[in-house]
C-alpha positions in Angstrom: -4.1 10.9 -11.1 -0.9 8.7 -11.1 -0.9 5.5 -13.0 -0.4 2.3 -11.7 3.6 2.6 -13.6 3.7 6.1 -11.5 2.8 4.7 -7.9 5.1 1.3 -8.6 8.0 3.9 -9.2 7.3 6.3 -6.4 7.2 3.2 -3.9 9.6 1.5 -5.6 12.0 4.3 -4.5 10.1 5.2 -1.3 11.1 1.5 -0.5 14.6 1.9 -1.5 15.2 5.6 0.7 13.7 3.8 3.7 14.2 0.9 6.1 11.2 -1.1 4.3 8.1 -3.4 5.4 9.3 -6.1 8.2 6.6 -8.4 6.0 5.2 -9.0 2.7 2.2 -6.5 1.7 0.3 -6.7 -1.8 -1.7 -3.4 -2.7 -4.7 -4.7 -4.9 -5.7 -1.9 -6.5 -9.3 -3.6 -7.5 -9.1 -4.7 -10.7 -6.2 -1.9 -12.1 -3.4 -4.3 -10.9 -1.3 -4.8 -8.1 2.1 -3.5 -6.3 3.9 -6.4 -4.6 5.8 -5.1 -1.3 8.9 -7.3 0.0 11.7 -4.9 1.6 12.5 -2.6 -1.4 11.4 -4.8 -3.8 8.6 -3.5 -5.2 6.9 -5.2 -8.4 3.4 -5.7 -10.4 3.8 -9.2 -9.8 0.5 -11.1 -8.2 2.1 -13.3 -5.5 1.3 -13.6 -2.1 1.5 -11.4 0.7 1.4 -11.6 4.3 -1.2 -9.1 4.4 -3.3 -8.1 1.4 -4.6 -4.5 0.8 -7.2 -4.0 -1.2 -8.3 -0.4 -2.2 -9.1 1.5 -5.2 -6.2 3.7 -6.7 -7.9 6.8 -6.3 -8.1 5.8 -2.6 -4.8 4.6 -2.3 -3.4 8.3 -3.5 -5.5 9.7 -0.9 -4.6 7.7 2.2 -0.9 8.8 1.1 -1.7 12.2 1.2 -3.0 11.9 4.3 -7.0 13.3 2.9 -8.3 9.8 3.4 -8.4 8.5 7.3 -7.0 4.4 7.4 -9.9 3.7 9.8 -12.5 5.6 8.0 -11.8 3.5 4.9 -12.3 0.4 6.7 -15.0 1.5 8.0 -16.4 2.3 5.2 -15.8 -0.6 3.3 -13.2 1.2 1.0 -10.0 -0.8 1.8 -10.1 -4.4 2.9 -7.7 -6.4 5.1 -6.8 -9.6 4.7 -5.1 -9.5 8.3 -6.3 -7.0 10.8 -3.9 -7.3 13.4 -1.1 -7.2 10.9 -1.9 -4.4 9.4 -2.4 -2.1 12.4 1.0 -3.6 13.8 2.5 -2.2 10.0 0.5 0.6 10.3 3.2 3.2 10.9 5.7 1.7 8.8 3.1 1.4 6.0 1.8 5.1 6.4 5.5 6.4 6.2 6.7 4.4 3.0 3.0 6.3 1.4 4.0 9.3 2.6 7.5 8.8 1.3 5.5 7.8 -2.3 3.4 10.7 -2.6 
């Protein structure tokens, strides 16, 4: 499984190759860290977001690959939202920067 370093790079230059997040997303990757989203800028620094993910790293891999279903993991209680409506309006562009990572 890729380490925190690992998924930092591979969105930090899934950021860069793409057109970016329109807003502010931190991934909190429950208690292993967290990657900081502004545009391509992409760091382990904790400072707010406009939305806040929170989901294990395991988890995280697998809703890149497309093996875990964004809904279902609400759902479910394995990712968290800080903002709802945010999130599903970011909800493409967030799914193709992952996809761009794995």
């Amino acid at each position: 499984m890729a380490t925190l370093e690992e998924l930092t790079d591979r969105i930090r230059h899934a950021a860069a190759s793409g057109d970016g997040l329109a807003r502010t997303v931190k991934l909190d990757l429950k208690g292993e860290g967290v990657i900081h989203v502004d545009g391509a800028s992409v760091t382990n620094d904790d400072r707010p977001a406009d939305l806040v993910v929170s989901v294990s790293r395991a988890d995280l891999v697998k809703l890149g690959k497309g093996e875990l279903d964004p809904m279902r993991a609400v759902m479910t209680g394995r990712m968290k939202l800080s903002d709802m409506g945010l999130a599903f309006s970011l909800q493409p562009q967030i799914q193709a920067l992952f996809e761009r990572a794995v």
